[in-house]
C-alpha positions as CSV (number, residue, x, y, z in Angstrom):
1,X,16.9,39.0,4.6
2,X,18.4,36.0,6.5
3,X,15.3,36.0,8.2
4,X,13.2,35.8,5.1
5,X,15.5,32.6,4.0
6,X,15.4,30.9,7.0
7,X,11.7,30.7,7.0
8,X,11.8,29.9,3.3
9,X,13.9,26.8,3.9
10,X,11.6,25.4,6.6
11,X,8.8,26.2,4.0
12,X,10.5,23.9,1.7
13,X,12.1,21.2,3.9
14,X,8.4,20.7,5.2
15,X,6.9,20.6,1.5
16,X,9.6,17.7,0.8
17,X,8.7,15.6,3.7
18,X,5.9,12.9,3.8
19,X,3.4,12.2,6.5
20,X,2.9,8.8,7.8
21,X,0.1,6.9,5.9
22,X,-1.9,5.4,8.9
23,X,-4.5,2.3,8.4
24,X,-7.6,3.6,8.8
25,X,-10.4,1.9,10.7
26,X,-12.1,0.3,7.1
27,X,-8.6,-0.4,5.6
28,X,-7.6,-3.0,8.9
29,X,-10.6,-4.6,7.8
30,X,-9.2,-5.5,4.6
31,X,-7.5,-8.8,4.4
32,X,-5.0,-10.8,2.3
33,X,-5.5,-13.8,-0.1
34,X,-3.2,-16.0,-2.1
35,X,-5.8,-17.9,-4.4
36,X,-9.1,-16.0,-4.7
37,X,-10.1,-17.3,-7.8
38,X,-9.7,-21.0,-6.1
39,X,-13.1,-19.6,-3.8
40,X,-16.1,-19.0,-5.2
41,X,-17.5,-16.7,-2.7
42,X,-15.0,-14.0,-3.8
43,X,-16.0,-11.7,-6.6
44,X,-12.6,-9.7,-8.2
45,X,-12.8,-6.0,-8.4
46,X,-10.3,-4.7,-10.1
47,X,-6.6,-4.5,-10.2
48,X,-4.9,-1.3,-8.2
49,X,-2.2,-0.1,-7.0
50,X,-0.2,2.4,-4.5
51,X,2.6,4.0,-4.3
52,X,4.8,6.6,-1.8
53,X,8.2,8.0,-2.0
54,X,10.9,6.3,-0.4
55,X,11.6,9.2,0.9
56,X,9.0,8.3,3.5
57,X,9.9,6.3,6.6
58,X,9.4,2.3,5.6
59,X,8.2,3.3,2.8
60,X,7.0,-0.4,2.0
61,X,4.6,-0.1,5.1
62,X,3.4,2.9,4.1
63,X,2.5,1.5,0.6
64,X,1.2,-1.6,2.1
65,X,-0.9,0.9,4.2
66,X,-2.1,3.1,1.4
67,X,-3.1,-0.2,-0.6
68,X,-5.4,-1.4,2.2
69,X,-6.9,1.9,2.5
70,X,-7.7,2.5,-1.0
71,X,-9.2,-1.0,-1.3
72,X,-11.4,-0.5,1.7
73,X,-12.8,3.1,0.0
74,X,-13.8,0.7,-3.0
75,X,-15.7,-1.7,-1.0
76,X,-13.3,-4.6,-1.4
77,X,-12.7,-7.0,1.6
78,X,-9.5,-8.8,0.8
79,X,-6.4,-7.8,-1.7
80,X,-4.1,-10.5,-3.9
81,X,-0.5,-9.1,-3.6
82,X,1.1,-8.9,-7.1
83,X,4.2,-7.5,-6.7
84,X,6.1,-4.5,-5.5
85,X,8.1,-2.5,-7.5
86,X,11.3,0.3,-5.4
87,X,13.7,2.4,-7.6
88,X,15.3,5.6,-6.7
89,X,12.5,7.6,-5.8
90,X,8.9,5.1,-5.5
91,X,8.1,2.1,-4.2
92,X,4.6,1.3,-5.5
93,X,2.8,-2.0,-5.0
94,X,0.3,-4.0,-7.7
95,X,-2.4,-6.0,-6.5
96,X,-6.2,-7.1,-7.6
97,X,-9.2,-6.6,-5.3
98,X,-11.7,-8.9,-4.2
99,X,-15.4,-8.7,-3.0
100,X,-15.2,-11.3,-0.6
101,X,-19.2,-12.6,0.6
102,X,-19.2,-14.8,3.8
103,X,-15.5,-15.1,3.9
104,X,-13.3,-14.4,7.4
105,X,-10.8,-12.1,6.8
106,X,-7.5,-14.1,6.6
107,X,-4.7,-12.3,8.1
108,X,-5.0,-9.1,8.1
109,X,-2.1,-8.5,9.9
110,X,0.2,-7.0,7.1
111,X,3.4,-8.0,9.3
112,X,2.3,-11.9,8.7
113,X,3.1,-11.1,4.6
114,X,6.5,-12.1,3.5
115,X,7.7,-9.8,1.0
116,X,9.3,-13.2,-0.3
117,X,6.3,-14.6,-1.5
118,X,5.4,-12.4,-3.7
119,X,7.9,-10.6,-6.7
120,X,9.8,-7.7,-5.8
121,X,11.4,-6.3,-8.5
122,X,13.4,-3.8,-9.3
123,X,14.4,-2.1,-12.4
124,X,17.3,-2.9,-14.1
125,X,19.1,0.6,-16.1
């Protein structure tokens, strides 16, 4: 019996846990923008977004991650951060995707985005 509910609470501890969202090789390709509409080259997609529990380690990261991947499985080539939204169990982020013809990928390095510059919000109860 204690046996039995031993391995049922590592069944359940490891059903509650999150694995890491890695970048995949398509989703590094994906870059950030601030003004797409200002360049004509850039096509908009649609808007999307991602979320993870914050449960998960840096949960942020991991949405940011999830975001870039998703994009890149749509064919887009760059992503307009909207806004990120964290309460007591998600932190999902919004953003609009972009076709982006002829254009270098601005940063793609996620750690160059300052979560100040775009609107974090969270909810008020």
């Amino acid at each position: 019996m204690i046996r039995f509910l031993g391995i049922s609470i590592i069944f359940l501890l490891l059903a509650c846990s999150t694995g890491e969202i890695t970048l995949t090789e398509s989703g590094q390709k994906v870059g950030f923008l601030e003004n797409p509409e200002e360049l004509p080259q850039c096509k908009f997609q649609e808007s999307i977004q991602t979320m993870v529990l914050l449960s998960a380690p840096n949960s942020y990261q991991q949405a940011l991650n999830k975001l870039r991947n998703k994009a890149a499985s749509m064919e887009a080539t760059h992503v307009k951060l909207l806004r990120s939204v964290a309460d007591e169990q998600t932190t999902t982020i919004h953003a609009m995707i972009y076709h982006c013809q002829s254009l270098e990928k601005s940063s793609s390095d996620d750690s160059s985005i300052s979560r100040e510059s775009w609107m974090i919000q969270t909810p008020t109860q």
